[in-house]
C-alpha positions in Angstrom: 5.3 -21.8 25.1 7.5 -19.0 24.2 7.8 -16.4 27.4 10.2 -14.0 24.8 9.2 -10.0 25.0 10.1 -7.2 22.9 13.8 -6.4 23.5 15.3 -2.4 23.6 16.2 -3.2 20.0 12.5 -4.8 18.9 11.3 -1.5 19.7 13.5 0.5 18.1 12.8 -1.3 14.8 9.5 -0.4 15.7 10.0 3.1 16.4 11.4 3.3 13.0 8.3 1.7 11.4 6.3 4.2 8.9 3.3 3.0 6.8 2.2 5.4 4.0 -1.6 6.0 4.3 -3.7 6.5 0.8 -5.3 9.7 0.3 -8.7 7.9 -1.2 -8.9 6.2 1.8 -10.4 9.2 3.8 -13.6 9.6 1.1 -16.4 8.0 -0.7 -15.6 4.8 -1.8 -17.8 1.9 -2.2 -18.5 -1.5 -4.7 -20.3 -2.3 -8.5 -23.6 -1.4 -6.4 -23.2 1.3 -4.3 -20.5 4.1 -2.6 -22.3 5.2 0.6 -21.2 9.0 1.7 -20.2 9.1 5.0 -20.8 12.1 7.0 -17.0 14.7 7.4 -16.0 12.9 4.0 -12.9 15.5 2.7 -13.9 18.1 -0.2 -10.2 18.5 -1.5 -6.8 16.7 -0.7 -6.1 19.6 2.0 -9.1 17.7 3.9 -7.7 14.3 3.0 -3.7 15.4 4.5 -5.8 16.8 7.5 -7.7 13.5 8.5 -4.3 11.9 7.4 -2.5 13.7 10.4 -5.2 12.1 13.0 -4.2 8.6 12.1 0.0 9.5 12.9 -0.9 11.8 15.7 -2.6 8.8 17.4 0.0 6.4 16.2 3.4 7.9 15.6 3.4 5.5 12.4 2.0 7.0 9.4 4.3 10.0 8.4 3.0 10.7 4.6 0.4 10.5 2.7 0.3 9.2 -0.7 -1.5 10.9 -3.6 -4.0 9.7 -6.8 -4.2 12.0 -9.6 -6.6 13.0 -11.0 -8.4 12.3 -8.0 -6.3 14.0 -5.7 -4.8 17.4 -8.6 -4.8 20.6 -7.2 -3.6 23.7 -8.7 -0.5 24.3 -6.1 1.5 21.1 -5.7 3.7 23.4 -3.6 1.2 24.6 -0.9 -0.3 21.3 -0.8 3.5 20.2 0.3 3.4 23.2 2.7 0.1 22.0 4.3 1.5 18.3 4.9 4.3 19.5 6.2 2.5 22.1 8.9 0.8 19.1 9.4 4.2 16.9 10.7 3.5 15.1 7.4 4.9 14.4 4.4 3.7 13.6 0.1 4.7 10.1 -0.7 3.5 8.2 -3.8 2.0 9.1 -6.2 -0.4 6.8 -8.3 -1.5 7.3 -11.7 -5.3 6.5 -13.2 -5.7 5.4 -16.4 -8.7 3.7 -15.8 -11.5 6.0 -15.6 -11.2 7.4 -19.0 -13.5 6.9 -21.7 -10.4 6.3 -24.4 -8.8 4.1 -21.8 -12.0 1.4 -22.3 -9.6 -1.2 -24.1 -6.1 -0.5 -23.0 -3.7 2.8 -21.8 -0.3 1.9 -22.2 -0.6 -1.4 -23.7 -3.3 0.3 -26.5 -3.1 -0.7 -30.4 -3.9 3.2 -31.0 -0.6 5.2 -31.1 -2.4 8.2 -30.1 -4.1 6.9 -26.7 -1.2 5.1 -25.6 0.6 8.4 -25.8 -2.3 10.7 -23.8 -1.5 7.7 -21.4 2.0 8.1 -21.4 1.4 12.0 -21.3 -0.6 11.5 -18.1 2.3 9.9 -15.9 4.7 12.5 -17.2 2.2 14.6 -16.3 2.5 12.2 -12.8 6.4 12.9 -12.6 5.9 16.7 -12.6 3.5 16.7 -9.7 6.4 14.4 -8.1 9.2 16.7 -8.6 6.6 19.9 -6.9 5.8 17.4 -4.2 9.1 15.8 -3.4 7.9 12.6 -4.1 10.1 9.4 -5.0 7.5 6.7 -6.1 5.7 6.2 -9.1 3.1 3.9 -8.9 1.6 2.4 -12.0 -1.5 0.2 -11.8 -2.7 -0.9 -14.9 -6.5 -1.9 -15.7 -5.7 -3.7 -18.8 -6.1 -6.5 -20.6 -9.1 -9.0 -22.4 -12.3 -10.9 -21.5 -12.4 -12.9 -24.4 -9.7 -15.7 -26.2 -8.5 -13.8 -29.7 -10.0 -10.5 -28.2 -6.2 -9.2 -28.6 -2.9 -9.9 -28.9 -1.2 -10.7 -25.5 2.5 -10.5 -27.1 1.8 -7.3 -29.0 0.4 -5.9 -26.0 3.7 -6.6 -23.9 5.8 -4.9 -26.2 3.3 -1.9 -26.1 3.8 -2.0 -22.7 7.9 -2.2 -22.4 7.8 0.6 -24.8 5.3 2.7 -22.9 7.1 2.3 -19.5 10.4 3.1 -21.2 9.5 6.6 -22.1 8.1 7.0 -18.5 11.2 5.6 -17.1 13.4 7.6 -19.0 11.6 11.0 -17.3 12.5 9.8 -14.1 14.6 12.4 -12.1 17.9 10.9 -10.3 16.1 10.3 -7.2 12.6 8.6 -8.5 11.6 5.4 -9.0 8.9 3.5 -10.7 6.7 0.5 -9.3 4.7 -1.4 -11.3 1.6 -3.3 -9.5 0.2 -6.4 -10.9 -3.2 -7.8 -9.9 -4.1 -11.6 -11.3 -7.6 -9.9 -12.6 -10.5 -7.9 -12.8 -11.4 -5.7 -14.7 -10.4 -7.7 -17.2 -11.1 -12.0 -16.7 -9.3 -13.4 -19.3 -6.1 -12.1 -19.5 -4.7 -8.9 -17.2 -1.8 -7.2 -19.1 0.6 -7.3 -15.4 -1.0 -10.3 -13.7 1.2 -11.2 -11.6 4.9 -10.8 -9.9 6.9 -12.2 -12.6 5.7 -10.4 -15.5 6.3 -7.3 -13.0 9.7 -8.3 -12.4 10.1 -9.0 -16.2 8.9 -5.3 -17.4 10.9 -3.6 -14.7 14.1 -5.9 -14.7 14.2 -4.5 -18.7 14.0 -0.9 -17.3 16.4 -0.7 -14.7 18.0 -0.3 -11.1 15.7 2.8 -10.6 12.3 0.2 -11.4 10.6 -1.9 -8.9 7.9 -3.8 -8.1 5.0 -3.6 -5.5 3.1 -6.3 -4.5 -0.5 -5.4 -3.3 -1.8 -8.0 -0.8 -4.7 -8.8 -2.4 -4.2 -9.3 -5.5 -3.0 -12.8 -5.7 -5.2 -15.9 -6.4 -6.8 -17.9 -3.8 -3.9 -20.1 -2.1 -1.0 -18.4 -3.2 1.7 -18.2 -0.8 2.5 -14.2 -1.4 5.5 -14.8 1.6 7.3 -16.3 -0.7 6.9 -13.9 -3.5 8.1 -11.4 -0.7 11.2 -13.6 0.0 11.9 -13.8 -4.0 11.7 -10.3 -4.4 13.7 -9.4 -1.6 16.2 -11.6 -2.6 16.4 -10.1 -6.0 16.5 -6.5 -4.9 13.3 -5.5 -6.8 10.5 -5.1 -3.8 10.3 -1.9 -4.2 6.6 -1.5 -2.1 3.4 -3.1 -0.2 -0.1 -2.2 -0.5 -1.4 -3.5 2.8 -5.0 -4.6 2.2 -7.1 -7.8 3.3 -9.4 -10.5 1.6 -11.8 -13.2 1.6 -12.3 -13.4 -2.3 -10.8 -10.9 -4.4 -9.4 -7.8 -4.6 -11.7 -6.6 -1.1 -9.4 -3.7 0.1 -10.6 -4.5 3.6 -8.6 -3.5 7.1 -5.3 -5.5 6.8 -5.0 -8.7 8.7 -8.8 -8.1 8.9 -9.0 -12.0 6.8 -6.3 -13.8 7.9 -3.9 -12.5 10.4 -1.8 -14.9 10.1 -0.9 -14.4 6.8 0.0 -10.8 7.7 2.7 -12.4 10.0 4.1 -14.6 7.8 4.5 -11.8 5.3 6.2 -9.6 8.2 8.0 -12.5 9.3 10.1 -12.8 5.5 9.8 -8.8 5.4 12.2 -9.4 8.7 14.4 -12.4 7.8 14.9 -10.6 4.0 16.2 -7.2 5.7 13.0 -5.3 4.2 12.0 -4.0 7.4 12.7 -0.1 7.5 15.1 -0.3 4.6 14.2 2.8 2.7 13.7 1.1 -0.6 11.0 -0.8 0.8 7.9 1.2 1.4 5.0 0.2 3.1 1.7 1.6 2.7 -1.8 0.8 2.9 -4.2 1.0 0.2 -7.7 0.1 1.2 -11.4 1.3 0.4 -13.4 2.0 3.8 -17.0 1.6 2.3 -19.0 0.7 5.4 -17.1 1.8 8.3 -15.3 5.0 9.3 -12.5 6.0 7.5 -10.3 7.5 9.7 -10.5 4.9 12.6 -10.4 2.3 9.9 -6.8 3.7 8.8 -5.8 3.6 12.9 -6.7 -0.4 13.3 -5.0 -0.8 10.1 -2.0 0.9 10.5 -1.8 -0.7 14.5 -2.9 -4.7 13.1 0.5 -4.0 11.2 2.7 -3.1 14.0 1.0 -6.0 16.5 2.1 -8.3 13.6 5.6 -6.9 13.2 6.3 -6.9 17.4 5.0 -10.8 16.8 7.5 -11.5 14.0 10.6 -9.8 15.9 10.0 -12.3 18.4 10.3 -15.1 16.6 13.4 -16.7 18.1 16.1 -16.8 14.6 18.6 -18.9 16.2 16.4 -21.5 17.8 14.5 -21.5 14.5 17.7 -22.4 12.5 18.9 -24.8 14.5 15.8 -26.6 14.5 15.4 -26.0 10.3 18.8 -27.3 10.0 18.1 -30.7 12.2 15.1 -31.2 9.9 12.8 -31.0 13.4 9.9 -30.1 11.3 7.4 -29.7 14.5 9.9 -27.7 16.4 10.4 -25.8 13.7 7.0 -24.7 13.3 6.4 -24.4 17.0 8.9 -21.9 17.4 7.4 -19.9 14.5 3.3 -20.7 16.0 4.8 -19.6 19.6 5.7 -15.9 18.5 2.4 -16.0 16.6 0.4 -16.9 19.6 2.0 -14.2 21.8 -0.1 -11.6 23.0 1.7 -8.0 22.1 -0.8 -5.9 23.1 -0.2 -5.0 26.5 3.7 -4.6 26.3 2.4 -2.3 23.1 0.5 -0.3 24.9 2.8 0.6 27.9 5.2 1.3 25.1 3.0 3.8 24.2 2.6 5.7 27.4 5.9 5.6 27.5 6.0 7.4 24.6 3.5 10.6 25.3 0.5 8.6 23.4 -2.4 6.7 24.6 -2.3 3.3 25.5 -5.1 3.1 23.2 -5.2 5.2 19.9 -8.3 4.2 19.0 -10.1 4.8 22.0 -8.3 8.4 22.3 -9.3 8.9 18.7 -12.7 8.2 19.0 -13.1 10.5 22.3 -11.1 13.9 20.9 -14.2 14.5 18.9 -12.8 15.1 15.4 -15.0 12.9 14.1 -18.3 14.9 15.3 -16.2 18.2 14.5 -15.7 17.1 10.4 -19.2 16.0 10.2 -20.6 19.5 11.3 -18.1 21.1 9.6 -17.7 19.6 6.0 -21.0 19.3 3.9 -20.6 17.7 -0.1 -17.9 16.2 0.4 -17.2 13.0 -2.2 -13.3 13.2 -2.4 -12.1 9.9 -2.9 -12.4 8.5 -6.7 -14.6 5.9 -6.9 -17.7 8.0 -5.7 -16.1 11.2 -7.3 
């Protein structure tokens, strides 16, 4: 058993952590049957920035906030910059919707009708101005589109829609923005998703260019998949451009991260490490996760802290020792060195780091006792900000 701690530079690394919290995260949310309001839910994205702030001033590890428009437009990008700011905050991402829209019903950018492909492309133009008022670098493009039936469409038409599409965006970029295309292997649509996966991600932003990325969303792989290898691939090829941090049991479940499988979460962190994508500023991590049944704000804290346990696990994997033992083909030892950093318990060294820090051992615990939670429920009535219960 591995008797390794976190060294001065393992928490540096870790001081330097930042994971992007999602505005819809802080309101309504829900499933196909039901969104359930929960009592101090925000009534504008000042609310949602303000919640926001809890979550870093318990943690030190969520710095900005990242935006979903419509859900989250306001008429003064500027002051809504202002107020994250006052707040020790800053605007991040932002996401487009073209999925909620009436015209949208069989395709956005990948539509057969000039016309609605262009309102689509409109809207993330519309997207890049809110970006340049905001200071954001990300575009994030998530695309609900595809077919549920064989000879519904045409799959290779629709691809070419879709390059065209995402060239006009691209070409709006400003020198200093990016876009990331999402992919998610299905739902809504079950036969065929127009961006299913990582490699027709890669493909549609490898034709764009260097300022084109692609984010992989934990869960939206198939059941099995080994998504730390995708990581490693991407990585490798330069073109991991984000993480939505979410967790499953099924399908797409948004739940706490590492709430499924922790393990998984490590491995991911683990190649994250070993492919130099930890705190490399063209990586960005952020969560993106629909709180139905529990409270949102708390739920943001274990999330945000079940990714830095993992990370402090992963720096102490033992590189070296885990070489050597790769390279003599010593499969067990091998894995044991990987299992025994697993197996390590963080959490007290974590917490001391902490204190020493000016925060609570416990951010959760401190959370839950300031009484800003009984404080929004008094104080916010109608609220419904978050999208899907919108």
């Amino acid at each position: 058993m591995s008797t390794r701690t976190l060294t001065a530079d393992d928490l540096a690394a870790l001081e330097a952590q930042a994971i992007e919290l999602p505005s819809w995260a802080f309101g309504n949310s829900g499933t196909r049957f039901r969104v359930f309001p929960t009592p101090g839910t925000p009534r504008d994205p000042f609310e949602k920035i303000a919640d926001a702030a809890q979550v870093n001033a318990y943690t030190r590890l969520a710095p900005s906030v990242a935006l979903h428009i419509p859900w989250d437009k306001t008429s003064d990008y500027a002051a809504l910059r202002r107020h994250a700011e006052d707040l020790g905050l800053s605007l991040g991402t932002i996401n487009s919707n073209t999925f909620q829209d009436e015209d949208y019903k069989f395709g956005a950018l990948t539509h057969h009708d000039r016309g609605i492909r262009q309102k689509a492309i409109d809207h993330h133009l519309e997207c890049i101005d809110i970006m340049d008022a905001t200071g954001s670098r990300d575009l994030k493009i998530w695309l609900a589109e595809g077919s549920n039936y064989p000879g519904q469409n045409d799959m290779r038409a629709r691809q070419d829609r879709l390059h065209d599409s995402l060239q006009q965006i691209y070409a709006r970029l400003g020198e200093n923005q990016r876009l990331v295309l999402e992919y998610k292997f299905f739902e809504p649509a079950f036969y065929h998703t127009d961006v299913p996966d990582w490699g027709t991600s890669y493909v549609q932003v490898a034709a764009l260019g260097d300022k084109a990325m692609v984010c992989l969303d934990t869960g939206h792989h198939a059941p099995g998949t080994n998504i730390e290898f995708i990581v490693m691939q991407l990585l490798r090829l330069g073109k991991l451009g984000s993480f939505d941090f979410n967790s499953r049991f099924y399908a797409d479940d948004d739940l706490i991260v590492g709430a499924a499988d922790p393990f998984q979460l490590f491995r991911i962190v683990a190649e994250v490490i070993r492919g130099g994508g930890l705190n490399n500023p063209d990586v960005a991590f952020m969560l993106d996760q629909c709180h139905n049944i529990e409270d949102k704000i708390s739920g943001q804290i274990r999330s945000v802290l079940n990714v830095q346990e993992m990370t402090a696990r992963a720096l102490l994997i033992d590189r070296e020792a885990l070489t050597a033992a790769q390279n003599a083909n010593d499969v067990l030892a091998a894995n044991a060195i990987l299992m025994d950093a697993f197996y390590t318990d963080v959490r007290p060294q974590l917490a001391q780091w902490r204190e020493e820090r000016g925060l609570a051992a416990d951010p959760m615990a401190a959370y839950l006792a300031s009484g800003y939670q009984q404080q929004i429920a008094e104080e916010r009535v109608g609220g419904v900000q978050a999208g899907w219960g919108a």
